[in-house]
py3Dmol code that shows the C-alpha trace and the ligand (Angstrom):
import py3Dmol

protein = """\
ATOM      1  CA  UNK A   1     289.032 116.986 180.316  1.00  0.00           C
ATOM      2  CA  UNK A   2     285.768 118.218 180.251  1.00  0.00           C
ATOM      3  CA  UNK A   3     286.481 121.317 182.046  1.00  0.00           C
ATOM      4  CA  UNK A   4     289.356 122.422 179.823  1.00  0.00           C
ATOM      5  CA  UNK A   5     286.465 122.867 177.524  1.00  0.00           C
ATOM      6  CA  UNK A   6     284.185 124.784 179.314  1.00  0.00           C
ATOM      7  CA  UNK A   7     285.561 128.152 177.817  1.00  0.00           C
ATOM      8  CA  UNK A   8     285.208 126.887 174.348  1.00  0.00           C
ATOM      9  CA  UNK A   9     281.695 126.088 174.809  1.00  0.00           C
ATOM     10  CA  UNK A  10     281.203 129.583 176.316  1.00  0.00           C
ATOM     11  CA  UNK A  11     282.566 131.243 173.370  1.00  0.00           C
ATOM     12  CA  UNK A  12     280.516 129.137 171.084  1.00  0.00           C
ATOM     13  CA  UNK A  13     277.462 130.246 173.022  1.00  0.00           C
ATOM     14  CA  UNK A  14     278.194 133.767 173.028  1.00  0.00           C
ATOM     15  CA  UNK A  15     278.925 134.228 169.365  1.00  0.00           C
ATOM     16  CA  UNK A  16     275.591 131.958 168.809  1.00  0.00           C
ATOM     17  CA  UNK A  17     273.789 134.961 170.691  1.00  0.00           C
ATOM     18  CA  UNK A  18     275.951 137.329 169.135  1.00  0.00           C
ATOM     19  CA  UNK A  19     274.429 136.502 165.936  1.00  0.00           C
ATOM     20  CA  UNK A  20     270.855 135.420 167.238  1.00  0.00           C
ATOM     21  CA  UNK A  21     269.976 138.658 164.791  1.00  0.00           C
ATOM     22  CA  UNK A  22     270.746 137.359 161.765  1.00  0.00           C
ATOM     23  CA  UNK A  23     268.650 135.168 159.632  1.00  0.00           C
ATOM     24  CA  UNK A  24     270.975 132.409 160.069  1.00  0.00           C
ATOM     25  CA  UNK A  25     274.701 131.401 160.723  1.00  0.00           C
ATOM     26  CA  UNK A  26     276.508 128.690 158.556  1.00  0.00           C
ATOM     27  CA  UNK A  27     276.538 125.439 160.524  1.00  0.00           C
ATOM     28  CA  UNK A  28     279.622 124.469 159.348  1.00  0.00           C
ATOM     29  CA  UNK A  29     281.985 127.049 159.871  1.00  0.00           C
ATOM     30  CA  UNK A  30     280.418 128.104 163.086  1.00  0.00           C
ATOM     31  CA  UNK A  31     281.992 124.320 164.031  1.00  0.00           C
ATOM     32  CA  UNK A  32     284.774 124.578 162.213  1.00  0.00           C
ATOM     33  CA  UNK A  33     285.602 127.498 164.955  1.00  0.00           C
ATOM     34  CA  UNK A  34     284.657 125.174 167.724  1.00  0.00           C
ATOM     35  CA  UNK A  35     286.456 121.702 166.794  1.00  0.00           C
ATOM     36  CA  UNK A  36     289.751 124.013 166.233  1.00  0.00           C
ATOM     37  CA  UNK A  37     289.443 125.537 169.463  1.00  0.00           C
ATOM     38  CA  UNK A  38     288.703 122.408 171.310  1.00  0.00           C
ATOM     39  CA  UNK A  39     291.168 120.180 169.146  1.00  0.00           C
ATOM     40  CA  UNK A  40     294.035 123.145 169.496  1.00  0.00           C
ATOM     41  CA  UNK A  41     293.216 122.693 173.326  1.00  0.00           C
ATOM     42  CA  UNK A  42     293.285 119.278 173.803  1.00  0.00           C
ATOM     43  CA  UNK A  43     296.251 118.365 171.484  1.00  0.00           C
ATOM     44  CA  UNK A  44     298.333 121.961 171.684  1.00  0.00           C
ATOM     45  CA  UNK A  45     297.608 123.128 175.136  1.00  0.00           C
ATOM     46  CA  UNK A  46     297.142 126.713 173.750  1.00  0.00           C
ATOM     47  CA  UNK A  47     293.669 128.807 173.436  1.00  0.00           C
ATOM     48  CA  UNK A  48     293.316 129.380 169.461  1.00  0.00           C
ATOM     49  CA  UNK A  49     289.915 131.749 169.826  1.00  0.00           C
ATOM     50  CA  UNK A  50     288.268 131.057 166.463  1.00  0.00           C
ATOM     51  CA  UNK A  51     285.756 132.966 168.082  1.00  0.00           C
ATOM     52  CA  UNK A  52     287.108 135.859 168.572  1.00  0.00           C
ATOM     53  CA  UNK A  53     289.821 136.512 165.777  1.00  0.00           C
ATOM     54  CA  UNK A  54     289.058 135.160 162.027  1.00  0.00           C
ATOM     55  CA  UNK A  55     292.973 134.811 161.761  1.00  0.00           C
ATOM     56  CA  UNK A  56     293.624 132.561 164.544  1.00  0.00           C
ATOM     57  CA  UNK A  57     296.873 132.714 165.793  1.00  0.00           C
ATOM     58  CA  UNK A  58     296.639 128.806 165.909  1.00  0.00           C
ATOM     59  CA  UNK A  59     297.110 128.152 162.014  1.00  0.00           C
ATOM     60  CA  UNK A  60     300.754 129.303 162.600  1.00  0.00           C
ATOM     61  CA  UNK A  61     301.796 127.003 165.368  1.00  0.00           C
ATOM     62  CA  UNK A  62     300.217 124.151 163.524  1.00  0.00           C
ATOM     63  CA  UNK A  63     302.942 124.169 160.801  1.00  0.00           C
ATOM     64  CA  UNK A  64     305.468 124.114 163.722  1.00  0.00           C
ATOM     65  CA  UNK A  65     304.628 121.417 165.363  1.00  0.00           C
ATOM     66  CA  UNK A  66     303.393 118.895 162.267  1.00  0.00           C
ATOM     67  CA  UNK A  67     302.469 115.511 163.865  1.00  0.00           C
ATOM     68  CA  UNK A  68     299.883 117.238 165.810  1.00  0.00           C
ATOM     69  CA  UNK A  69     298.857 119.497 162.969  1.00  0.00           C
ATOM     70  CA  UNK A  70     298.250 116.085 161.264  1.00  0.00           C
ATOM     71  CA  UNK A  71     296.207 114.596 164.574  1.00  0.00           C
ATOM     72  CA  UNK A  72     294.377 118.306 164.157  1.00  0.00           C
ATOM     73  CA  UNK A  73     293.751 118.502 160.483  1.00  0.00           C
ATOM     74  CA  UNK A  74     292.227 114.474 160.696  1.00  0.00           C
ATOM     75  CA  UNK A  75     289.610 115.166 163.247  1.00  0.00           C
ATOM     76  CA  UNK A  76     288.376 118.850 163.228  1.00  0.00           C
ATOM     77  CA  UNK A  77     286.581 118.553 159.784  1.00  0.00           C
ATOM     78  CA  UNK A  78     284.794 115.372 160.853  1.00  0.00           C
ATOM     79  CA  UNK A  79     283.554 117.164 164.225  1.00  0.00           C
ATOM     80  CA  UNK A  80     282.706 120.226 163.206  1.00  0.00           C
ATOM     81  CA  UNK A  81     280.731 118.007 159.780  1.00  0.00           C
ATOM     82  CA  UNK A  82     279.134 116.155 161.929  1.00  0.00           C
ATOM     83  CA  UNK A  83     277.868 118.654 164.058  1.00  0.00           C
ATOM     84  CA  UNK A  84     276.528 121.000 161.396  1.00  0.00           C
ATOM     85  CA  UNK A  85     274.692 117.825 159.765  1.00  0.00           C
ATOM     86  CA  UNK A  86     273.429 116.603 163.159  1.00  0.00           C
ATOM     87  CA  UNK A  87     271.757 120.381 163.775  1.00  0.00           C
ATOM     88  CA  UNK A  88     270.615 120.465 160.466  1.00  0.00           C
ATOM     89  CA  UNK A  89     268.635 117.133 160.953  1.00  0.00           C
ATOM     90  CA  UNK A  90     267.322 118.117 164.016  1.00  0.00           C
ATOM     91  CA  UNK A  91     265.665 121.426 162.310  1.00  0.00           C
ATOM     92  CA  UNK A  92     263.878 119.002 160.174  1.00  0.00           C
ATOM     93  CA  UNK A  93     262.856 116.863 163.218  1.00  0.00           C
ATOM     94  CA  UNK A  94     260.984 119.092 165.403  1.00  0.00           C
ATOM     95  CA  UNK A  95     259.799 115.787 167.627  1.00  0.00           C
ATOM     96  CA  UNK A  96     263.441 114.444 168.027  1.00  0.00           C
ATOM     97  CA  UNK A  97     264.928 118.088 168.737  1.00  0.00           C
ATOM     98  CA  UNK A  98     262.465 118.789 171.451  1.00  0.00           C
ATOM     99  CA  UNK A  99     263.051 114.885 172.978  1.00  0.00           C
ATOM    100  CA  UNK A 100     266.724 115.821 173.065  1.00  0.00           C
ATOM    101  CA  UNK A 101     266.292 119.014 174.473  1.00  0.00           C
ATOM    102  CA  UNK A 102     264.034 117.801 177.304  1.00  0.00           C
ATOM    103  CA  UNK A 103     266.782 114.800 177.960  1.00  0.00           C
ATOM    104  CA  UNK A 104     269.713 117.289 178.211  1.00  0.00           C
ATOM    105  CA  UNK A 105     268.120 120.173 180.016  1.00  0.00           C
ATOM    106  CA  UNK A 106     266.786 117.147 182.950  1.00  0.00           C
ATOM    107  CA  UNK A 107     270.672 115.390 182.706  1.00  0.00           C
ATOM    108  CA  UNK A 108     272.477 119.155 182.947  1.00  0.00           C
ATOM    109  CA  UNK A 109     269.224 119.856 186.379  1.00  0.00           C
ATOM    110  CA  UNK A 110     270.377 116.983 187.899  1.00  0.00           C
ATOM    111  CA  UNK A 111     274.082 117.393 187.572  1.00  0.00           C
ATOM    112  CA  UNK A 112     273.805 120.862 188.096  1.00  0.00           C
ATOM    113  CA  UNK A 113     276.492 121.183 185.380  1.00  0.00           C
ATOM    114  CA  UNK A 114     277.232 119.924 181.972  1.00  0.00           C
ATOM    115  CA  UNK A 115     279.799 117.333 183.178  1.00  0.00           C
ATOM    116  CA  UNK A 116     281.462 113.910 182.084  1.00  0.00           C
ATOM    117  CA  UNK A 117     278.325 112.008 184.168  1.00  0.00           C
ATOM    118  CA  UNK A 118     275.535 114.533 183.040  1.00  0.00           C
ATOM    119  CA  UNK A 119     276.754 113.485 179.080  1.00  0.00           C
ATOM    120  CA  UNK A 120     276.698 109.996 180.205  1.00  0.00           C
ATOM    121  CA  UNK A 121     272.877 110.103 180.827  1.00  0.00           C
ATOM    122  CA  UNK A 122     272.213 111.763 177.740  1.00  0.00           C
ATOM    123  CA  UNK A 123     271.709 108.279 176.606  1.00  0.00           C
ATOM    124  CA  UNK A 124     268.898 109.369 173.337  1.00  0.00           C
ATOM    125  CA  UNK A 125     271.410 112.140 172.360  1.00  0.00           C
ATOM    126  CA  UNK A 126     273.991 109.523 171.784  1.00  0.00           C
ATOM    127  CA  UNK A 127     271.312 107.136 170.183  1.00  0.00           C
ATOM    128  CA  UNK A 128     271.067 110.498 167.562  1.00  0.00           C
ATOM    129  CA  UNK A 129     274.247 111.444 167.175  1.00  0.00           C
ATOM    130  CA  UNK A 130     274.783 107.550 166.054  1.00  0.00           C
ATOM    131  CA  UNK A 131     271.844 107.457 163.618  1.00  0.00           C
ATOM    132  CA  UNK A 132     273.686 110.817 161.876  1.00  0.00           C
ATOM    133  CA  UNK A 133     276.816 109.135 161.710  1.00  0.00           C
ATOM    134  CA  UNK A 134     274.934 106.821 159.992  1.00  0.00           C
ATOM    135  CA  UNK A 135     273.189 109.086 158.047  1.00  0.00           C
ATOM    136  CA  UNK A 136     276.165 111.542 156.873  1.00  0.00           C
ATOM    137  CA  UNK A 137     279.064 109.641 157.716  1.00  0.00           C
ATOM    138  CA  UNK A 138     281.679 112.512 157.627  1.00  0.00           C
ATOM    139  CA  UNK A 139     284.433 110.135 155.788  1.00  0.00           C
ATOM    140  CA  UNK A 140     282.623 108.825 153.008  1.00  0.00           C
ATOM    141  CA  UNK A 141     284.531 105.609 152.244  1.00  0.00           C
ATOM    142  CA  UNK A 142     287.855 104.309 153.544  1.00  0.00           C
ATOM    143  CA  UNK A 143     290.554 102.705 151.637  1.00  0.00           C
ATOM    144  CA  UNK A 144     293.149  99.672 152.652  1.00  0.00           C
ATOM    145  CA  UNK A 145     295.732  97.815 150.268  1.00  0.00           C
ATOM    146  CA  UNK A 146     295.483  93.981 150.358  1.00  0.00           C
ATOM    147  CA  UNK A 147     298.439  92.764 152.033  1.00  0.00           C
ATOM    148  CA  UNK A 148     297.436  88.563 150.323  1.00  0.00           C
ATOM    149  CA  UNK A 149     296.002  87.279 147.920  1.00  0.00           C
ATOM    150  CA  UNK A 150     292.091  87.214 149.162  1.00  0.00           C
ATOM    151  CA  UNK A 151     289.601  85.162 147.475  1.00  0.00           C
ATOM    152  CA  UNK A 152     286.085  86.434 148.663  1.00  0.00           C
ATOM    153  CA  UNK A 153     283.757  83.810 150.218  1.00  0.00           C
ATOM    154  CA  UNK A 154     280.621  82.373 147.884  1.00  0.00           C
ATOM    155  CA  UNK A 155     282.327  83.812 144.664  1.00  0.00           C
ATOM    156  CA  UNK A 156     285.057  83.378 142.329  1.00  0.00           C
ATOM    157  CA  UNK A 157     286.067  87.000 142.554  1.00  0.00           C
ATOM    158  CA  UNK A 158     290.150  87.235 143.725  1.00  0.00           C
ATOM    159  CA  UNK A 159     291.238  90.217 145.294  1.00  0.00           C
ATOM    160  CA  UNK A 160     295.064  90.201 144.433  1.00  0.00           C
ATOM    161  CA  UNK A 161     297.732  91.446 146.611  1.00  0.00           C
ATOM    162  CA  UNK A 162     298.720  94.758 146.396  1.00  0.00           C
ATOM    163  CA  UNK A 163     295.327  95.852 144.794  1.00  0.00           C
ATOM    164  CA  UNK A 164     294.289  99.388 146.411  1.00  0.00           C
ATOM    165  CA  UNK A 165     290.668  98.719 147.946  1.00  0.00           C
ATOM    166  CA  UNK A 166     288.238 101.320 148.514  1.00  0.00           C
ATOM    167  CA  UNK A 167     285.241 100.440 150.961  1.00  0.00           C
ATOM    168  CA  UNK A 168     281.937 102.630 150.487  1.00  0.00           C
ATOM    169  CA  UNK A 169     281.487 103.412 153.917  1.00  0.00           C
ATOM    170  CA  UNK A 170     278.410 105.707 152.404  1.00  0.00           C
ATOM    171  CA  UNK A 171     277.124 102.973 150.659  1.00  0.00           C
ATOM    172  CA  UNK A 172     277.005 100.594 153.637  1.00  0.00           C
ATOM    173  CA  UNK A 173     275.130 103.037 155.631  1.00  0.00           C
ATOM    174  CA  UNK A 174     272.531 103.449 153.060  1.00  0.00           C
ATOM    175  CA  UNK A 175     272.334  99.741 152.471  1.00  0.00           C
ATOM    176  CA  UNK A 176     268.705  98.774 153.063  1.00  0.00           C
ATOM    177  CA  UNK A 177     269.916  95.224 153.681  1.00  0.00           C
ATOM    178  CA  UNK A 178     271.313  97.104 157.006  1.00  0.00           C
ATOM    179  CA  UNK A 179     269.490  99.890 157.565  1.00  0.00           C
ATOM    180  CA  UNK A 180     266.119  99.670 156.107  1.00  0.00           C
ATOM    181  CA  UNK A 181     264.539 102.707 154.761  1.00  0.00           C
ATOM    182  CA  UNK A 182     268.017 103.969 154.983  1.00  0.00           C
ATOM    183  CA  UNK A 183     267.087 107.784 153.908  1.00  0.00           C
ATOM    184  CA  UNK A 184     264.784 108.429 156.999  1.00  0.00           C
ATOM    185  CA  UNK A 185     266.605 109.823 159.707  1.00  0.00           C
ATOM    186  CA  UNK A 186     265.209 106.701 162.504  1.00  0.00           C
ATOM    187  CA  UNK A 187     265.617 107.753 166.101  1.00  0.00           C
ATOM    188  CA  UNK A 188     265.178 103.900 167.103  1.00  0.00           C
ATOM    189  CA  UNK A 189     267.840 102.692 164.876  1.00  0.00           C
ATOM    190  CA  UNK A 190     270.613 102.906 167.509  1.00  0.00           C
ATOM    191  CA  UNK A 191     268.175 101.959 170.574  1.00  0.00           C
ATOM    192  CA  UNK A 192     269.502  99.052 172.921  1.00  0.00           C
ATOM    193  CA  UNK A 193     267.178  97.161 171.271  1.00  0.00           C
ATOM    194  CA  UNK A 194     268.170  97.651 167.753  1.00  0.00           C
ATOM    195  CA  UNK A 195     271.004  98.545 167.963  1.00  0.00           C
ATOM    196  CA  UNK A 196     272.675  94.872 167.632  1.00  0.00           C
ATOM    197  CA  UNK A 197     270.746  93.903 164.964  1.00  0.00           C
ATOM    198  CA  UNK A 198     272.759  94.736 161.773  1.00  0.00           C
ATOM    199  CA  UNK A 199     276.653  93.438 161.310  1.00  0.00           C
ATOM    200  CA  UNK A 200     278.793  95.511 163.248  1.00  0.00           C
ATOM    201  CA  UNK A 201     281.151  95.642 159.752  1.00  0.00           C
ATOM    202  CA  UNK A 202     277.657  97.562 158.507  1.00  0.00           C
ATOM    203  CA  UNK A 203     278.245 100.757 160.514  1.00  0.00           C
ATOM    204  CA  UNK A 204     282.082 102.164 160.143  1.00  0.00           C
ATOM    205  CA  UNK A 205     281.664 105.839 160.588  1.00  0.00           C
ATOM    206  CA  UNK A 206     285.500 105.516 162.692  1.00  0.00           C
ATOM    207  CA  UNK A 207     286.801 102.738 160.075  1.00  0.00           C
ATOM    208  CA  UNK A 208     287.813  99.878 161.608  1.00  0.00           C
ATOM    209  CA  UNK A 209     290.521  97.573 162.256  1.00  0.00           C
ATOM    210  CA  UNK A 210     293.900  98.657 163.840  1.00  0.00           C
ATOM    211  CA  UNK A 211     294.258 101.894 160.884  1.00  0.00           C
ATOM    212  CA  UNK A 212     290.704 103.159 162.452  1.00  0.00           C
ATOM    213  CA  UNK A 213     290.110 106.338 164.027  1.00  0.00           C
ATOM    214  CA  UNK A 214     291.966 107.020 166.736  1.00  0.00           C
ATOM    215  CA  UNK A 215     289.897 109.965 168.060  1.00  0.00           C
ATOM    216  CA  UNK A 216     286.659 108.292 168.025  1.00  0.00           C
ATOM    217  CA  UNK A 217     285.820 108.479 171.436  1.00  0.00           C
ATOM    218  CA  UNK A 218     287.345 111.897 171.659  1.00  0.00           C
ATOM    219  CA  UNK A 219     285.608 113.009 168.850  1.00  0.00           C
ATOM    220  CA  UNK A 220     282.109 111.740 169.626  1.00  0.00           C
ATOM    221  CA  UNK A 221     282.276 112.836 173.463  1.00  0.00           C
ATOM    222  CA  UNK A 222     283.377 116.577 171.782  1.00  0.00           C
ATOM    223  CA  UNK A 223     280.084 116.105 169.786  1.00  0.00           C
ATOM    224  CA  UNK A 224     278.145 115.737 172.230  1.00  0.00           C
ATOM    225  CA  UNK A 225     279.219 118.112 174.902  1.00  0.00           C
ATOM    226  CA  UNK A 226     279.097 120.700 171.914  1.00  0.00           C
ATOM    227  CA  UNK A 227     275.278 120.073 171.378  1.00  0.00           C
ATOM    228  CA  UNK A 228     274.534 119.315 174.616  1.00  0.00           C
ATOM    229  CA  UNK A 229     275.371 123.114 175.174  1.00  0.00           C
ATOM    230  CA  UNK A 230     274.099 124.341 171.930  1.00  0.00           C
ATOM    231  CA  UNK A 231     270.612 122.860 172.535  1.00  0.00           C
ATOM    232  CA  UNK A 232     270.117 123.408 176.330  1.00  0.00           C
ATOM    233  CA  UNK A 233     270.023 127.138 175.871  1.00  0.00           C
ATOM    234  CA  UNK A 234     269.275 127.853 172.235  1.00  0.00           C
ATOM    235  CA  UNK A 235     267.479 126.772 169.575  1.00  0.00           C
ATOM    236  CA  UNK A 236     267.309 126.439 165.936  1.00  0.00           C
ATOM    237  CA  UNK A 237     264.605 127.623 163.674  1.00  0.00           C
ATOM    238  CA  UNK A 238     265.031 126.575 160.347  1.00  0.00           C
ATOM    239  CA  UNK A 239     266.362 128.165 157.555  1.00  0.00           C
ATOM    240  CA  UNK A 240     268.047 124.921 155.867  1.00  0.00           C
ATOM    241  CA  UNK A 241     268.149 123.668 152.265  1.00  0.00           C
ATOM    242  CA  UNK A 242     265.634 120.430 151.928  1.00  0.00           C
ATOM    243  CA  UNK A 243     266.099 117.954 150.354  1.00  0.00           C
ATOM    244  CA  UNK A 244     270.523 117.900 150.733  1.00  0.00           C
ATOM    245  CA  UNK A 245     272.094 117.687 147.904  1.00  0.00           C
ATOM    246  CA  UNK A 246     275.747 116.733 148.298  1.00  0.00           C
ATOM    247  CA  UNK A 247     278.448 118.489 147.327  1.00  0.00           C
ATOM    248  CA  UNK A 248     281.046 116.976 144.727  1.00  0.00           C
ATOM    249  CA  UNK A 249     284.688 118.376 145.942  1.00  0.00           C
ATOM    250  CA  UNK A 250     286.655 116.927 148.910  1.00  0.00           C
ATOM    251  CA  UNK A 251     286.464 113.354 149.983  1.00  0.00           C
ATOM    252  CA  UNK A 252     284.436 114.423 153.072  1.00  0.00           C
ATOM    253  CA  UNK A 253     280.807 114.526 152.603  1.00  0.00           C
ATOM    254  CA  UNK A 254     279.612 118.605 152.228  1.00  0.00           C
ATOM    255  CA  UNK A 255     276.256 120.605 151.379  1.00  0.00           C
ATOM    256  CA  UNK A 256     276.530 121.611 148.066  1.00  0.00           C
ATOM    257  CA  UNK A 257     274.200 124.560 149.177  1.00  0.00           C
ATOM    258  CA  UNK A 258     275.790 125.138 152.720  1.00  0.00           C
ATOM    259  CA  UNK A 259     273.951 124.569 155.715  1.00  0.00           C
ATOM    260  CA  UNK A 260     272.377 127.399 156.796  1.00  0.00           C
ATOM    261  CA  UNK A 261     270.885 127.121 160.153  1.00  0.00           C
ATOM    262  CA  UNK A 262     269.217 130.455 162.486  1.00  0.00           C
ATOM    263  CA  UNK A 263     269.654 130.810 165.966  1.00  0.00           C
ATOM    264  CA  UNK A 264     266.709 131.750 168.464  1.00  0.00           C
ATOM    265  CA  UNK A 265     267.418 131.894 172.185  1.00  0.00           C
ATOM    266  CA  UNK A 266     265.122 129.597 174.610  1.00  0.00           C
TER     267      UNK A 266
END
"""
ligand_1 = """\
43
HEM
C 283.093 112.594 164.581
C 284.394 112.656 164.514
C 285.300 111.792 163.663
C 285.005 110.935 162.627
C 283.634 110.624 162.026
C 286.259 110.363 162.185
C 286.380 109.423 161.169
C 287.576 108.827 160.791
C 287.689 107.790 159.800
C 286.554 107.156 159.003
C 289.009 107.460 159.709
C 289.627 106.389 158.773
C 289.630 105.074 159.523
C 289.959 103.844 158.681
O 290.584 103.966 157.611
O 289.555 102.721 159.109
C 289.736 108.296 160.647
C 291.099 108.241 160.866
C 291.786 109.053 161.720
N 291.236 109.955 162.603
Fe 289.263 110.364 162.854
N 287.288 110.892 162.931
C 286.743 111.758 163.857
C 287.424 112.482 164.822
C 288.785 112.476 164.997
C 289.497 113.252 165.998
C 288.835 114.195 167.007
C 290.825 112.995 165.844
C 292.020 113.504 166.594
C 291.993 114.301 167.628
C 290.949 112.046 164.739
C 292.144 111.541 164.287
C 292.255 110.570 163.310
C 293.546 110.027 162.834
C 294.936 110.453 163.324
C 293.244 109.075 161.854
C 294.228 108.207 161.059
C 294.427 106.897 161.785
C 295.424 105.987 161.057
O 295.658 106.152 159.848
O 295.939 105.067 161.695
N 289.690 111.749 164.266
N 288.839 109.098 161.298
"""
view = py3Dmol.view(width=600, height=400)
view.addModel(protein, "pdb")
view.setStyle({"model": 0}, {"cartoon": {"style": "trace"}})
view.addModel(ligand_1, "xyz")
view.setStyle({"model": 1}, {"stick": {}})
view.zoomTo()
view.show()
């Protein structure tokens, strides 16, 4: 699967050097272009090139074929979100970006390639990619209907059947009960040590239960072959808004200010 990406990740890369003259790209629709490219790939068989036309012929055969324009329209926001707000962190965290970059540059050396084995030892970039999850989860809370009558344990609070329930998957993940010192970006959070130390119902980025995402794994393996590539060859220098203020339309989290982000080669 990998390999049917590989010309995605070259056309990222070569509109990221394109651009290395401008004072900075936008994060997120630079990934917007990738996740539709890859997604149209891997669910449409068909090259869209975001990259290289801003009309892609893609949006067209979308409407066609609508259960996979649904399967497209639920993941590529959330990839392409999640890797503009995992680039933007690591501007701020000069330490963590150069740790990464050392781990990927000695896992690509090794494999000789960025393959499905060389992403498999890039065991801190997964460790960071979790702690952003955490940190901006993309989908901000999730919502279920109660199918019985549920009385919740230690109270006498009734959740009746039928009621629509909305669970703050945001609120969860900054839940200092969970995640202490939630607003610090923690590169140990999600280490095998730590990592089973808060309730598993604490960290939902995907959902959960049978209605949860079904392209996690897809999606988080497209994450982090996308910045495995981005940050073996070039870097960021920062041009991003501190401190992040949210935006307030859509249900998915956004920048209110964009995310801004410029490009310099290794
Ligand atoms: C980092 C990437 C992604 C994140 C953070 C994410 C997050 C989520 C979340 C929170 C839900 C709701 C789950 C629930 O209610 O319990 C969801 C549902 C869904 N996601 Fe994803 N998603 C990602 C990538 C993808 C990708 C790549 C695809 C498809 C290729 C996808 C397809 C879907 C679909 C079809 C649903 C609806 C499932 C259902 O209603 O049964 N997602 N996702």
């Amino acid at each position: 699967m990998i390999v049917l990406f590989d010309n995605v990740v070259e056309d990222l890369k070569t509109y990221v050097r394109k651009n290395l003259g401008k004072e900075s790209l936008e994060a997120k629709e630079l990934f917007a272009k990738f996740s539709t490219d890859i997604i149209a790939s891997f669910a449409f068989g068909v090259d869209a090139n975001s990259f290289k036309s801003e009309s892609a012929e893609f949006r067209s055969m979308e409407r066609i074929v609508a259960p996979a324009g649904q399967l497209f329209a639920a993941g590529f926001e959330p990839v392409s979100f999640t890797m503009a707000f995992t680039l933007y962190e690591l501007c701020l965290q000069p330490d963590i970006s150069n740790k990464v970059q050392q781990e990927i540059k000695k896992a690509i050396l090794n494999h000789r390639k960025t393959t499905y084995e060389a992403l498999k030892d890039m065991k801190y970039l997964e460790i960071i990619l979790y702690e952003s999850l955490r940190k901006y989860p993309t989908v901000p809370f999730i919502d279920r209907i109660c199918i019985e009558d549920y009385k919740l344990p230690n109270s006498n609070f009734m959740i009746e059947k039928d009621t629509l329930v909305y669970i703050p998957v945001f609120g969860l993940h900054y839940d200092s009960k969970y995640f202490p010192n939630p607003k610090k970006f923690d590169s140990k959070r999600f280490s095998d040590e730590n990592k089973n130390r808060f309730h598993e119902y604490a960290f939902i980025p995907f959902g959960k239960g049978p209605r949860s995402c079904i392209g996690a794994r897809f999606g988080f393996l497209t994450n982090k072959f996308g910045l495995a590539h981005i940050l073996s060859e070039i870097v960021k220098s920062t041009k991003t808004p501190v401190p992040m203020e949210y935006g307030t339309k859509g249900f998915l989290i956004s920048s209110k200010r964009r995310l801004p982000i410029g490009f310099k080669e290794l």
